[in-house]
C-alpha positions as CSV (number, residue, x, y, z in Angstrom):
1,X,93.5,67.7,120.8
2,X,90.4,70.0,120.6
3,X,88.5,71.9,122.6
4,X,84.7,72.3,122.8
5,X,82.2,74.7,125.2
6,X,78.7,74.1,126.3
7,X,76.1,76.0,127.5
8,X,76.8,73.0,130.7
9,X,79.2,70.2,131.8
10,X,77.2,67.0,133.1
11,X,79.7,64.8,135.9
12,X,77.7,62.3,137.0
13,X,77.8,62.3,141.2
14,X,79.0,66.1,140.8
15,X,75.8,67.7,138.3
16,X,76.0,70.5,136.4
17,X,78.8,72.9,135.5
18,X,78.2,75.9,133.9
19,X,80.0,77.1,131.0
20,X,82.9,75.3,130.8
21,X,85.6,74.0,128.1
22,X,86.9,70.1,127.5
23,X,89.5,69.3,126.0
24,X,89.3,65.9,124.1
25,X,91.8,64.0,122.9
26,X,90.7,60.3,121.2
27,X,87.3,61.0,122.4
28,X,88.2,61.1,126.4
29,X,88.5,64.6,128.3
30,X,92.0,65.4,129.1
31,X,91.2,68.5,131.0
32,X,88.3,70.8,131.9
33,X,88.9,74.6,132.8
34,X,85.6,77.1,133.2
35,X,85.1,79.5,130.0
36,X,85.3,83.0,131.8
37,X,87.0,84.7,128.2
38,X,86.9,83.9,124.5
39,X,90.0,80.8,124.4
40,X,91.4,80.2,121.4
41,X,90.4,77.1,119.3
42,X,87.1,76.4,121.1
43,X,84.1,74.9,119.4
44,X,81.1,75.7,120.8
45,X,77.8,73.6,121.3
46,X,74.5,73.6,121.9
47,X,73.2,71.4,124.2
48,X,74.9,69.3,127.3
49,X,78.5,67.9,127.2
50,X,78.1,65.2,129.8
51,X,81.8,62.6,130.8
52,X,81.4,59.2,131.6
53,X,84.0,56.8,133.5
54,X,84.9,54.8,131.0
55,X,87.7,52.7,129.3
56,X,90.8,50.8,131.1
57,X,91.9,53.2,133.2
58,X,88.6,55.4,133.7
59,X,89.1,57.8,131.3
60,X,86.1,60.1,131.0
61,X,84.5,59.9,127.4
62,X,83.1,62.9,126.7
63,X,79.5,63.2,124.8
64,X,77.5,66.0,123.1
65,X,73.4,65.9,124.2
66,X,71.0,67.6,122.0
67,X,68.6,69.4,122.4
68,X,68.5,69.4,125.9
69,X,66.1,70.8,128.3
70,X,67.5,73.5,130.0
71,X,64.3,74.1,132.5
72,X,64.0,70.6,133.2
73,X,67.7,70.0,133.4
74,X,67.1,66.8,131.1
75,X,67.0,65.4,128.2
76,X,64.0,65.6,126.0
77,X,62.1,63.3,123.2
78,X,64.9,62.9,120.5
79,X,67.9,63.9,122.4
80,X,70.4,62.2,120.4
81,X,74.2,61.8,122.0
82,X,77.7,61.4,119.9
83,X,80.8,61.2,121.5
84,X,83.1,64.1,120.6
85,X,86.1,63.7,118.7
């Protein structure tokens, strides 16, 4: 399992979390907690870490979005995505 931080979370129907660690374990989020200290074992990111419902049980697959706009909230020309493993 690892964990990875972002300057924001992206649930779609929820928007934009601030700060916050995911835990991924075979690319789907097993568990999201807010960053309010330094946590062990955290990678951190630039950019947007957005989850998607996915798979057969709607696991949430968890993607890296960079570079982002952070005035515009969006994505900008090249934003490329990878799912995080």
């Amino acid at each position: 399992m690892k964990r990875f931080a972002s300057h924001y979370l992206f649930l779609p129907g929820y928007g934009y979390l601030k700060q916050y660690v995911v835990e991924v374990d075979q690319g789907y989020a097993v568990r999201i907690f807010p960053l309010k200290e330094e946590v062990e074992d955290v990678e951190w990111l630039p950019g947007v870490i957005a989850l998607f419902p996915e798979g057969p049980d709607g696991e949430l697959a968890s993607y890296l979005y960079y570079p982002f706009d952070f005035n515009a909230m969006q994505p900008v020309a090249g934003t490329r995505h990878r799912p995080l493993r």
